[in-house]
N, C-alpha and C positions, 0 to 999 in steps of 0.2 A: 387818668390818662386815656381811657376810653370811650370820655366825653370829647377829649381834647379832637381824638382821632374821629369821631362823627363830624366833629365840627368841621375839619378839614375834609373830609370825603362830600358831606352834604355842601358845603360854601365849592365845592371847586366843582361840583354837577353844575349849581346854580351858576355860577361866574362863566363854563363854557357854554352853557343856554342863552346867557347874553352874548356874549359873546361871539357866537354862530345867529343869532340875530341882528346886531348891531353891523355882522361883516357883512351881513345879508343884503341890509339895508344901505350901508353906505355903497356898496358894488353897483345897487342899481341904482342910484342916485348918482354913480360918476358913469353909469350907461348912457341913462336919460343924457344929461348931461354932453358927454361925447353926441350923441343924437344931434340934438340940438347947434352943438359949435359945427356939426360936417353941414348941417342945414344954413346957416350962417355964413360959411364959408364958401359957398358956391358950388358944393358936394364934389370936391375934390376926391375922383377916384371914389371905388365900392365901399360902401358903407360899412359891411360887415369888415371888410380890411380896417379900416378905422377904426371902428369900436374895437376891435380887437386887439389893435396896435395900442392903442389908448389903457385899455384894461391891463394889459401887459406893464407899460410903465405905471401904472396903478397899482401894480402887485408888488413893486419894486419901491414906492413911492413912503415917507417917513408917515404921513397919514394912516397907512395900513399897520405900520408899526405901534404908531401911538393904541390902536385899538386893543394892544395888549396889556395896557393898563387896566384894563377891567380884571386880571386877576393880579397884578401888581399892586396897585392902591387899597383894594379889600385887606388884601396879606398884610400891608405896612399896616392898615387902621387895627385888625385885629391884635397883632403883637402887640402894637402901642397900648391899646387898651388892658392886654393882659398885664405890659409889665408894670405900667401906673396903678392899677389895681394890686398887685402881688406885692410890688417896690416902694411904692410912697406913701 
């Protein structure tokens, strides 16, 4: 049981490590991005207001959601593994 519970304290540091990585990265990739479309666009209005408004529906958007499958899919692989091993 002991093991069990490392396993879980250790996989859920590592899984919020990616995780504040991956959000890191995708954030300033829909920066850049935002950047780029107010450039495009004829720089409609202050840039900072853009990106901002943009990041905003970003945080709201199913994309940022999906990113919490990094300790979703870990959790389902591990159970599946214990109980095929313990069960069949």
């Amino acid at each position: 049981m002991l093991a069990l519970a490392r396993l879980l304290i250790i996989g859920f540091v590592v899984c919020t490590i990616f995780y504040v990585g991956i959000s890191v990265y995708s954030r300033r990739v829909r920066r850049q991005k935002l950047r780029d479309w107010w450039e495009e666009e004829g720089r409609p209005g202050d840039l900072d207001s853009y990106v901002a408004r943009g990041l905003e529906e970003y945080s709201n958007s199913l994309r940022r959601r999906l990113i919490l499958g990094v300790y979703v899919v870990p959790f389902i692989l591990v159970c599946g593994i214990i109980y095929f091993t313990n069960f069949h």
